[in-house]
Structure formats: structure tokens, C-alpha cells
FIBA-385175 format. One record per residue (C-alpha): x, y, z. Coordinates in pm, whole numbers, padded with zeros to 5 digits, always signed. Layout:
FIBA-385175
XYZ/...
***
This chain:
FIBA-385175
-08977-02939+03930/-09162-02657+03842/-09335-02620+03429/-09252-02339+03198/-09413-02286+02885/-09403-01964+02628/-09559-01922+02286/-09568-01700+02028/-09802-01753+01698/-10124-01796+01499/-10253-02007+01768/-10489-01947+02060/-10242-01816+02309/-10428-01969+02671/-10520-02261+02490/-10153-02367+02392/-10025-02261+02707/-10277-02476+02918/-10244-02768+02666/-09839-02727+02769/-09868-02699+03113/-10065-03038+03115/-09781-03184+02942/-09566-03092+03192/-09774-03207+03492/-09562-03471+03540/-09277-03215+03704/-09478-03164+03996/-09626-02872+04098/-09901-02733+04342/-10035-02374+04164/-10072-02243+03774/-10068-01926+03608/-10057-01784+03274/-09995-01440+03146/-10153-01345+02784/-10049-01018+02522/-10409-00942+02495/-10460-00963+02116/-10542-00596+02071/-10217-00488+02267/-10028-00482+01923/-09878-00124+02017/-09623+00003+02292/-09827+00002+02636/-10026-00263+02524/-10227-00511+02800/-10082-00772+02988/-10368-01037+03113/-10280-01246+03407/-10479-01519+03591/-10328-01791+03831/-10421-01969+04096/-10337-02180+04396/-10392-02585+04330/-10401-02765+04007/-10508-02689+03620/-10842-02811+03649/-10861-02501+03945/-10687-02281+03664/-10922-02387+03377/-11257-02346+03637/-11094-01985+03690/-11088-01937+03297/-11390-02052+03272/-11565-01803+03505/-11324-01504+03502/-11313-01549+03065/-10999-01652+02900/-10738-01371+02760/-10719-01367+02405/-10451-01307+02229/-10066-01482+02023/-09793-01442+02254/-09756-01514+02671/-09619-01764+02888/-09721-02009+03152/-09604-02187+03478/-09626-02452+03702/-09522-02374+04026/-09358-02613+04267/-09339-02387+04647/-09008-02279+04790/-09021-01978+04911/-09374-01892+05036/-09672-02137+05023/-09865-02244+04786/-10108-01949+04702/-10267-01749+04419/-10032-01475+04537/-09745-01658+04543/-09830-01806+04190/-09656-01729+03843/-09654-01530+03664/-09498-01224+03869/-09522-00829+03753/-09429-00525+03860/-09671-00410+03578/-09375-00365+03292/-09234-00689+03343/-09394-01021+03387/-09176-01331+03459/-09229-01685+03500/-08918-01841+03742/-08815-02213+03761/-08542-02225+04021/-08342-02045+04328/-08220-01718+04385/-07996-01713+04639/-07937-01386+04686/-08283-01285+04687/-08245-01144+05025/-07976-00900+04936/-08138-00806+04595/-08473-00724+04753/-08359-00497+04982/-08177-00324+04740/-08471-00263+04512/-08653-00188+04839/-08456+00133+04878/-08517+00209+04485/-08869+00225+04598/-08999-00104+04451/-09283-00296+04676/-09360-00644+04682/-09699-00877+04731/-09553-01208+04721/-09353-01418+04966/-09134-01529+04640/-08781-01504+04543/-08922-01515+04179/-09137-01185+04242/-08747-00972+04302/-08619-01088+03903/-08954-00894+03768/-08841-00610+03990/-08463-00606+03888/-08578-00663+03530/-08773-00345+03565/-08492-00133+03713/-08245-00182+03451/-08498-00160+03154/-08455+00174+02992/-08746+00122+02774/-08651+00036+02451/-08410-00233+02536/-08522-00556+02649/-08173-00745+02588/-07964-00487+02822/-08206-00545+03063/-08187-00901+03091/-07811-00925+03047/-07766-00668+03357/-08020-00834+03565/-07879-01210+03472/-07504-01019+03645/-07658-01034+03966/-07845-01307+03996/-07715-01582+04167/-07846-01949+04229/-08081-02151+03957/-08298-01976+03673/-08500-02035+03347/-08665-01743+03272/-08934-01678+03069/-09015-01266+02995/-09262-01074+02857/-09249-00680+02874/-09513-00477+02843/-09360-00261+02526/-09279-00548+02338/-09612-00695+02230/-09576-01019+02075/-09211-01050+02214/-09137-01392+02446/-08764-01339+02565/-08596-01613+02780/-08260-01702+02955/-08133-01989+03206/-07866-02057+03469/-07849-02430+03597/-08220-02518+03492/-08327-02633+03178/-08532-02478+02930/-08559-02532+02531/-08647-02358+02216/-08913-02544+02014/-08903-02399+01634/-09261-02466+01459/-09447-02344+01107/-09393-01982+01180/-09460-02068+01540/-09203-02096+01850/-09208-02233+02192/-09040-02192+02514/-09007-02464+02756/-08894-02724+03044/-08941-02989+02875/-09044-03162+02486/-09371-03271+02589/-09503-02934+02584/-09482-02851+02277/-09444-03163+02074/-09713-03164+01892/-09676-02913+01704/-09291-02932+01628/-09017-03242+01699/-08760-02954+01633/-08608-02771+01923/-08269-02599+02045/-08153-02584+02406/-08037-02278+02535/-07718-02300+02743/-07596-02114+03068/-07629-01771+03057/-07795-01741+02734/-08094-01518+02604/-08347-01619+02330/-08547-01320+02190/-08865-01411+01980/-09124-01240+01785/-09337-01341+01503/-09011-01266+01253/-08844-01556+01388/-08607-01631+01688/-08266-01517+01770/-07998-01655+02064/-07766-01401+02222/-07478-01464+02449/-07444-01332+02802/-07282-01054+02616/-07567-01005+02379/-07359-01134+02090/-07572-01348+01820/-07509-01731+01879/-07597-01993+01637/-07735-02280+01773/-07829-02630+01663/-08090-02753+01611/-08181-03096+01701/-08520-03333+01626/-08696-03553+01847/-08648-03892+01825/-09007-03998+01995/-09335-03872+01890/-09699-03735+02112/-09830-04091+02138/-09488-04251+02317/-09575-03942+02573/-09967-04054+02597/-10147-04288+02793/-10266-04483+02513/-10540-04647+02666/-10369-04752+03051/-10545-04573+03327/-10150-04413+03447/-09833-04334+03244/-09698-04567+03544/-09885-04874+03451/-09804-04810+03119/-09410-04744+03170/-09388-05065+03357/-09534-05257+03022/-09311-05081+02841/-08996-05199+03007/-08939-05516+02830/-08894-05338+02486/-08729-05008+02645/-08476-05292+02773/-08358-05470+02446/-08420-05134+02222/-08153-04994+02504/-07951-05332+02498/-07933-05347+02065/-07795-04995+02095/-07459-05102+02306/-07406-05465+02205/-07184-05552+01877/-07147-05910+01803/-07267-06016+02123/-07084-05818+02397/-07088-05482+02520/-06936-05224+02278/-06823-04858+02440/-06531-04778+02206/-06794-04524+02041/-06809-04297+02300/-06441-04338+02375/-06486-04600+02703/-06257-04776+02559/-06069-05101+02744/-05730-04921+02745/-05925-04670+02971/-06110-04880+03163/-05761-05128+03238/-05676-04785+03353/-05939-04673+03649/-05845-04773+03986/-06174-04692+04159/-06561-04613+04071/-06804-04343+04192/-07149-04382+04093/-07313-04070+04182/-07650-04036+04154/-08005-03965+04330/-08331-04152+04475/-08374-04406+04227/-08089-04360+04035/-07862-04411+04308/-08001-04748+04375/-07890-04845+04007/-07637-04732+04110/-07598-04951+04436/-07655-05273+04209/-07364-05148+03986/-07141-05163+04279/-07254-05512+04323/-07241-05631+03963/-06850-05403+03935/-06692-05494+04254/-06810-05858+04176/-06688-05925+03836/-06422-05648+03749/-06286-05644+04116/-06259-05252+04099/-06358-05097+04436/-06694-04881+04376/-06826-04605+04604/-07193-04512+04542/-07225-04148+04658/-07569-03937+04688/-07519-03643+04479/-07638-03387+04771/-07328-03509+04938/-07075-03584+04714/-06978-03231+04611/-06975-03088+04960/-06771-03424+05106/-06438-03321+04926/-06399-03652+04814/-06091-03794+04726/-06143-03812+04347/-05865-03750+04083/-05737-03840+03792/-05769-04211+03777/-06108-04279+03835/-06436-04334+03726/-06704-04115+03777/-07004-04249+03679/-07324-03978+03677/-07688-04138+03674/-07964-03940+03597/-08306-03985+03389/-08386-03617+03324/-07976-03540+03245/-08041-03224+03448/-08070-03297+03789/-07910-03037+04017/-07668-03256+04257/-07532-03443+04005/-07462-03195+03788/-07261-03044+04070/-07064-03376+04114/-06973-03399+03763/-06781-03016+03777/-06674-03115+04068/-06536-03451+03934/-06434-03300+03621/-06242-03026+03833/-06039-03297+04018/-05919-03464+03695/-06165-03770+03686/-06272-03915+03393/-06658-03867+03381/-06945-04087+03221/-07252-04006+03173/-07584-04264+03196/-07860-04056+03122/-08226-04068+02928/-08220-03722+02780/-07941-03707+02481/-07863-03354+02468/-07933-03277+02830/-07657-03095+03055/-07499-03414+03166/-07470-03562+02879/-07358-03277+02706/-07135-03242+02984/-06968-03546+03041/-06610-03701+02904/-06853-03977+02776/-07261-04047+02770/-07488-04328+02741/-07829-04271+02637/-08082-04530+02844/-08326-04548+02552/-08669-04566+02809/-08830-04297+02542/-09068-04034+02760/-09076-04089+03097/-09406-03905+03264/-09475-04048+03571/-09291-03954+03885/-09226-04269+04049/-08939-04371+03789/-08975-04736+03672/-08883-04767+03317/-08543-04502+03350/-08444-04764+03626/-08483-05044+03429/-08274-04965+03185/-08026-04793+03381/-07915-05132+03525/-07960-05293+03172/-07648-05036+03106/-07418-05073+03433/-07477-05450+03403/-07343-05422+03029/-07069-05169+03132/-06980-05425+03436/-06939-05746+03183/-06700-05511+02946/-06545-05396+03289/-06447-05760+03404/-06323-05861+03031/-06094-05571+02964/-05979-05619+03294/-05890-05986+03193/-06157-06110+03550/-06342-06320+03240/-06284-06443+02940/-06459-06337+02623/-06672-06621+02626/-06812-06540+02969/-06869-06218+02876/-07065-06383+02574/-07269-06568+02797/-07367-06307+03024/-07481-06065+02771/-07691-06364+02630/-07854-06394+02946/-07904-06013+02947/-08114-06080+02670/-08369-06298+02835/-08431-06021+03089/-08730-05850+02895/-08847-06158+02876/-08865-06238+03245/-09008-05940+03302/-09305-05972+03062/-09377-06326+03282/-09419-06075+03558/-09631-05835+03397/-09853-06122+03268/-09863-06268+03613/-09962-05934+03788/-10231-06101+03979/-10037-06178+04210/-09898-05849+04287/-10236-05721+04311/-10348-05979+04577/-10048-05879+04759/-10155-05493+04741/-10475-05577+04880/-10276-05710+05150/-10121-05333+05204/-10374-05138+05132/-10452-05060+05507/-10107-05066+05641/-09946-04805+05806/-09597-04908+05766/-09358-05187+05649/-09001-05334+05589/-08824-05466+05319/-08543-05658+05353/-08296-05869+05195/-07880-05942+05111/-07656-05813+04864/-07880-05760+04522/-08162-05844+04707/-08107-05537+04936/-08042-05302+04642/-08385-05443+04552/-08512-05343+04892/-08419-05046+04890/-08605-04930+04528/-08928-05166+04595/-08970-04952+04965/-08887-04634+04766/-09148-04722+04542/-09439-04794+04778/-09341-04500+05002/-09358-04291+04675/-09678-04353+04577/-09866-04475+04898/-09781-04299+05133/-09716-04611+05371/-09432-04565+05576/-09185-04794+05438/-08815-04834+05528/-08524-05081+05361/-08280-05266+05540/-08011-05495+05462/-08128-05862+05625/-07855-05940+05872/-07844-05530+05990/-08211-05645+06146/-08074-05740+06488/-07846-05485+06554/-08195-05228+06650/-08453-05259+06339/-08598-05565+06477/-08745-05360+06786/-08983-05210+06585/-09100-05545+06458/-09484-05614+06634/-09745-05811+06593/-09908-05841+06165/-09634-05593+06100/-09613-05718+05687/-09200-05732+05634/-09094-05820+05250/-08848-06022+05199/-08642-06028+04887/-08496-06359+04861/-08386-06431+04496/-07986-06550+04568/-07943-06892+04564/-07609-06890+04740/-07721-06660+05080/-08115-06780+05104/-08026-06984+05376/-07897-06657+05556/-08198-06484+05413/-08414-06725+05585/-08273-06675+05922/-08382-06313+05876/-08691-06410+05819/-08745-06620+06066/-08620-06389+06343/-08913-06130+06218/-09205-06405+06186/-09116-06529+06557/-09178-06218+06647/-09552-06156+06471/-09482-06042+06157/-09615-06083+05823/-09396-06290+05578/-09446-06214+05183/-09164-06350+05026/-09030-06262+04701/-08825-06539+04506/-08790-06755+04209/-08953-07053+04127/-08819-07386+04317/-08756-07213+04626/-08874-07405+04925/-08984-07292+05241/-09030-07492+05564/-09428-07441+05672/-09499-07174+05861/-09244-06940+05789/-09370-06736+05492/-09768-06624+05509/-09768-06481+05155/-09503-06600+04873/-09490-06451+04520/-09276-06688+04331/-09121-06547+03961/-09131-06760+03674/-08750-06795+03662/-08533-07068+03615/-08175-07097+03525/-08218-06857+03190/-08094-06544+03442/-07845-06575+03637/-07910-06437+04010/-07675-06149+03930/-07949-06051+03707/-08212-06142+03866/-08320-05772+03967/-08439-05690+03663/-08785-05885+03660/-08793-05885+04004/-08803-05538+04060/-09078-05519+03820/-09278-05689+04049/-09224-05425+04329/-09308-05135+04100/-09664-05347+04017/-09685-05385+04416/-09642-05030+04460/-09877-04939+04146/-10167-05127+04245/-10168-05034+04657/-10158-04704+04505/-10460-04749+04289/-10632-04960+04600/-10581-04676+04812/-10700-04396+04618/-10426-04187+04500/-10275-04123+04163/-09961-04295+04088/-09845-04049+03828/-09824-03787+04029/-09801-03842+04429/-09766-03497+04675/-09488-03261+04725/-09267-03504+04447/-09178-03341+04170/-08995-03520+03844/-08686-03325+03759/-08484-03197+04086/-08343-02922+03938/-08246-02704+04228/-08048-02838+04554/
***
């Protein structure tokens, strides 16, 4: 959540900063600012220029437009996702006390104390925000000629989650930065250099970029850039090169990044499945998941958030079913304030697209703290997760821009069903040859999945269906109900249809009260060996007035009158049901997608949802 971006070069300032904040839309976000060295403010005292607004950057560039654009090299920009104070031009970023001007991603939880502390210095404040007290602190310890002891003393008493990006009034063409439990980068150009959340900002103009750690500061001028640590001794860091270019992170012709991350999925599925398979079966010795240590674990955590956690839900299923190793699947939110009873032989399995996702980062210290052996699946390769974790593997979905996640799902499963297969054979549940034959069928996922995409017709019919609902249910048994619960998250996403997941047979024990008359219930029913039991579900629901679309395979029969709408997958026996999530819960995200579309809202970037969680 939340967009920073910082330049510093030969370049049109406002226009580089606006061009990065659009790249970082996908974060969420609900005002804009950017603050600008005016180009003639080459001296000590020189001008700050400031403009921000409430609402999105076709508000900021209107205001640009009319007000005039600051000219000038160096400044910084933000994208503003509200916590403390509403969404106003106010509250916006950039913040100044008129020597200091700040852009904040993050939480300070000790704002409270802090601001009444600088209240009694004599400072003042316009803003509702917690960011608005770091330009003040900044301010009070900077003696004028030092911008590094001023950051290093205000960074001691901040506590909570920061990336911080800081210009000071004396130091024209000077872009310093620091973090604390938020991400930000260094992108390193032609004599140019970037600040920011997130690659896409800045990516095209340079694939080369360092990440700052905790508690580092980044000082840069038009000499070059130099990384301190929180003791303001030099650090050398390394630098690393993107291994996607701009057009993986366009829309290349779709009308949404989510349209075109769900046609991606069948490639992002066997690029992700060539990178972990070695003569036909999983291979994890390489980042030391070796079978000694998996013969080893006596239990599982997969901890994880929204989407991620239902991977991580089908895990459990595809674990507990083949390697016969109990599995817990734990919200991240939770897990560190449960105390749960983790130590030294388990698993702890951290999902995560971005690889910097508050919770779960807070899980795996806490994991790490109790002993646990820690593994990270992640899409980011050198993001705090994976950089933290006893051992990582990188999803390979490339650029992920819309906010609904589709593609990072995909091929998180693609990865826990791998890791399951090599769970169950070093475990001696299968023999090598099964394992064989389940990773070949792993390989006729992406093309399932395609047969969905090239039969999304039918998903569309059955989003005109939805379109003027107010709510739904999904429903369905064991993988079917993992599927429930990502296709409702989907729709809910990106519709704004109240949707809710249960598991079938949980239906009569209260959920089925709400069941009335054309209420549309979908029913995932892709498991050969509990459909009948599936069907009793259904049936309860449709004698009670509700809409039946059913969601299955090909062959699967019906007796008349119990299903109104069926969408039937082009699946035979080439996927077993174990796998049979993957294309199927392609067809939920094109469900989702196109009620979306039908109903008038972008897809890419629904209200109040933001991409990365990175505060709690």
C-alpha cells in the first residue's frame, strides 16, 4: 500500500515522478502529491514546490495542469493509502514543516507520544497524519549542515513501519531515504538514480537497483549515491538486475493487467514448473530442502494472507493427503500474536507474492525465534522474506499489477503441489514412479487452463447472470472448498457483491437460513469421489429457491432440475482431481473479471484494496 517515488537527474523532475507514481497505481491509494527542487534553487535556501491532492493522478495531473508544473532535477512523490486522517489534500504527501519535506509509507506508532513532544518544542501541525510528526522530528534534530545526523537521530525514535523519502531545503539536488519494515529500493541509472516501492517505477530507465535494508540511509546527489548504516557508517551494497523488462509490466493490448495476468498463467505455470523439476520430479536440494530434512518435520504451518492463504489451504490438502504430515494453515495477523506451539521440528512455510507483506514477515521472526525451519514461497527474489527465510522459492508469475492476485496464485499452488509430491516420496507415502506420474500430470495443467481461457464464453454468460446480484455463496468439499473460498474472494474483490464461502456439508448447521428465493449459490463440484455428497448440498439449496451454477468437469451428470446453469471444463482423466484446481480456478477469476467489467468497475484496481499490505 501506499507509492513512493524519488529522482534525481537530467530528466524532467514532475514528469518522472508522475510517470512513477502511475507505475505504482497498482498499490492502492486514494490521494497524490509531489514535491519538486525548483530548478533555480541550486543554492542553500533554495525553493521547495509542492502540489498534492485528494483522489487520483488524473486529479493530480488536472491540478498541474492549471496550477503549472514545478520545474526542476531532484524531488519525490507519493501515493497515499489513508490511515490516520481521511483522504484529503491536507492530509496528502508530501509533508513540510518548510525545511523538511517527507514522503511516509507506513505506521508510526508512537506518533502520539512524539507529537506532543514536539508540541512543547513549539512545532504546529495542519494534518491529521502520523507522517506530518517525522518532517517535524526531522527538523528538530537537523543542525543545518547535517542531513545524515538528522535522520539517524530521528530513525532512534521512531517506532512502527517506515520508508522514507527526504528532501531538505539546504540540500538542493539531495534525495535522502531510509526504511524500517517497508520496502523501498535504489534504482542506479546513466548518471540518474531513483527511489522507490517498487521496480515498476523506474524500470524504464534502469533494470539495475539495490534494496536498502532495516534501518538504513541512502544519500544521493548528482555525484552518485552512497548507503550508510544506522550508525552512519558507509555500507556497500549489491547490486542486483531485473530479470523482466517494461512490456511484461504493460497492458500490451488487454483492456486490464487482470485479463491479461489470467492469459498469462499457463506459461507463468510451466516457466515456474521447468525451474523446480530435474528429470521429472521435484528437485529442492538447491535451496537446501533437502529429503533428509523433510523425513525430519513432524508438522506444517503455512502462514500466509487473503489469497495466499488459500494456496495455502490447498497445500494442506495436497500435504496431509499424500505425505501424511499434519498441516495447520494459519492467517498471518494471527499467527504471531497466538503463541503457537512452533519449534524446532517443523515446517514453516511463508506465502507471499510481494515477499514483503507485514504479517508474515512477523510470523517468520517469530518462527525463526522458536527454532523452526522456515521456507519461503514468494514472487519477489530479493524481497524481505526471501531474503529472510532458511530457504526460498521464487513463483516465477513475472510482474504482478493488478490487485485481485490471479497469476501469484496460480503458481503458488503449482509450487506446494510440487513440494507435496517430493514431501510424500522422501517420506517413502509413494514411490518414485508415482511421484513421476504426478509431476507429469502437473504438466498438463497450463494446458487445461488455456481450454478455459479459450472457452471464456461461458464465464461471461455466467457474469451476466451476476451482474445484478446483491449477494451469493460458493460452496463445495475438500479442494473444491479451497476453491470456494478464492473464487468468492475474487468476486467480492472486484464486484463488490457480497459473497461468502462455505464448506458444502457446514450448509445445514445455520448458512442455509439465509438461502431465499433466485439466491445464485456456486457450486464447485470437480471430485469424483464426494460429488455424490456435493450433490446433496446442492440439492438442499435448490429446494429451497436458489440458483444452481455448477462448476465441474466434463462427464458429470446431473439429474434434471437440479442445476439451472452448469459450466462444464474440458477435462478428462489428463489431471487428476487433486489437481484439478488449477484450471478450475481460472474459471472463477474470468467469472469475477467479467461481472466486474459488466458492472462498471475496474478490475485492476477495486476501492480501499491496496496490493502490498505492508503495515498490520
Amino acid at each position: 500500500m501506499c507509492g513512493i517515488v524519488g529522482y534525481i537527474g537530467g530528466r524532467d523532475c514532475a514528469d518522472v515522478l508522475m510517470d512513477g507514481l502511475e507505475k505504482l497505481e497498482y498499490r492502492g491509494y486514494d490521494s497524490a502529491g509531489i514535491a519538486v527542487f525548483e530548478k533555480n534553487a541550486r543554492s542553500p535556501g533554495g525553493t521547495i514546490s509542492t502540489v498534492k491532492t485528494r483522489g487520483k493522478l488524473k486529479c493530480m495531473a488536472d491540478k498541474l495542469a492549471a496550477e503549472g508544473k514545478p520545474e526542476g532535477f531532484c524531488g519525490i512523490g507519493h501515493t497515499r493509502w489513508a490511515t490516520h486522517g481521511e483522504p484529503s489534500d491536507i492530509n496528502s504527501h508530501p509533508h513540510s514543516n518548510g525545511r523538511v519535506t517527507i514522503v511516509h509509507n507506513g505506521i508510526i506508532e508512537n506518533y502520539t507520544e512524539l507529537k506532543e513532544f514536539l508540541s512543547e518544542k513549539g512545532y504546529s501541525f495542519v494534518s491529521q497524519t502520523d507522517s506530518e510528526i517525522v518532517a517535524c522530528l526531522l527538523d528538530f534534530y537537523f543542525d543545518g549542515s547535517d542531513p545524515l545526523r538528522a535522520i539517524m537521530e530521528t530513525v532512534k525514535e521512531l517506532r512502527g513501519s517506515y520508508a522514507l523519502g527526504i528532501l531538505f531545503k539546504d540540500f538542493p539536488d539531495h534525495v535522502y531515504a531510509t526504511r524500517k519494515g517497508s520496502p523501498l529500493i535504489v534504482g542506479l541509472g546513466d548518471s540518474e538514480y531513483f527511489i522507490a516501492s517498487d521496480i515498476p517505477a523506474f524500470l524504464k530507465y534502469t533494470k539495475d537497483y539495490a534494496i536498502l535494508d532495516d534501518d538504513e540511509i541512502v544519500a544521493i546527489d548528482n555525484g552518485g549515491v552512497k548507503f550508510f548504516d544506522v550508525h552512519g557508517i558507509a555500507v556497500k551494497k549489491q547490486i542486483h538486475t531485473a530479470d523482466w523488462d517494461i512490456e511484461q509490466a504493460q497492458k500490451c493490448g488487454y483492456p486490464h493487467y487482470m485479463l491479461k495476468e489470467i492469459y498469462e498463467q499457463p506459461d507463468v505455470v510451466e516457466k515456474t514448473l521447468d525451474s523446480i523439476i530435474t528429470d521429472g520430479v521435484p528437485d529442492f536440494s538447491g535451496i537446501g530442502l533437502t529429503d533428509e530434512l523433510l523425513r525430519g518435520v513432524k508438522r506444517v504451518f503455512v502462514v500466509a494472507c487473503g489469497t495466499a492463504m488459500h494456496a495455502g489451504i490447498v497445500a494442506r490438502y495436497a500435504v496431509e493427503k499424500l505425505a501424511r504430515v499434519p498441516v495447520a494453515v494459519e492467517i498471518a495477523s494471527e499467527f504471531r500474536y497466538m503463541d503457537p506451539i512452533v519449534g524446532e521440528d517443523d515446517l514453516v512455510i511463508l506465502v507471499s507474492q510481494s515477499g514483503e507483506t507485514a504479517d508474515t514477515i512477523a510470523s517468520l521472526e517469530l518462527a525463526k525465534s522458536r527454532g523452526a525451519k522456515t521456507l519461503a514461497v514468494v514472487n519477489v527474489k530479493y524481497s524481505a522474506i526471501a531474503r529472510g527465510a532458511d530457504m526460498c522459492i521464487h513463483t516465477l508469475a513475472g510482474p504482478e499489477i493488478a490487485v485481485a492476485s490471479t497469476k501469484a496464485y496460480m503458481v503458488q499452488i503449482t509450487v506446494l503441489y510440487a513440494l507435496a509430491f517430493r514431501f510424500a516420496y522422501a517420506r517413502g507415502n509413494i514411490l518414485e514412479s508415482e511421484m513421476k506420474r504426478l509431476t507429469a500430470q502437473l504438466y498438463n495443467a497450463p494446458k487445461a487452463i488455456r481450454d478455459v481461457i479459450d472457452n471464456k464464453d461461458e464465464c461471461q454468460f455466467i457474469a451476466s447472470q451476476l451482474v445484478n446480484v446483491e449477494t451469493l455463496f460458493f460452496i463445495g468439499r475438500g479442494f473444491d472448498y479451497a476453491l470456494s473460498l478464492e473464487g468468492s474472494l475474487k468476486l467480492k474483490e472486484i464486484t463488490y457483491i457480497h459473497s461468502e464461502a462455505y464448506a458444502a456439508g457446514e450448509l445445514k448447521h445455520g448458512t442455509i437460513s439465509l438461502i431465499e428465493h433466485n439466491i445464485p449459490v456456486i457450486t464447485v463440484a470437480t471430485q469424483r469421489n464426494i460429488l455424490a455428497k456435493t450433490v446433496s448440498n446442492m440439492e438442499e439449496v435448490k429446494a429451497r429457491g436458489a440458483t444452481i451454477i455448477a462448476v465441474c468437469r466434463k462427464g458429470t451428470e446431473f439429474a434434471e432440475g437440479t442445476v439451472d446453469i452448469e459450466l462444464k471444463l474440458n477435462i478428462g482423466d489428463e489431471l487428476d482431481d487433486m489437481l484439478i484446481p488449477l484450471p478450475t480456478v481460472c474459471a472463477l477469476q474470468l467469472i469475477a473479471y467479467y461481472t466486474s467489467v459488466l458492472r462498471g468497475i475496474d478490475p485492476d484496481k477495486p476501492r480501499n484494496l491496496a496490493k502490498s499490505v505492508t503495515t498490520e
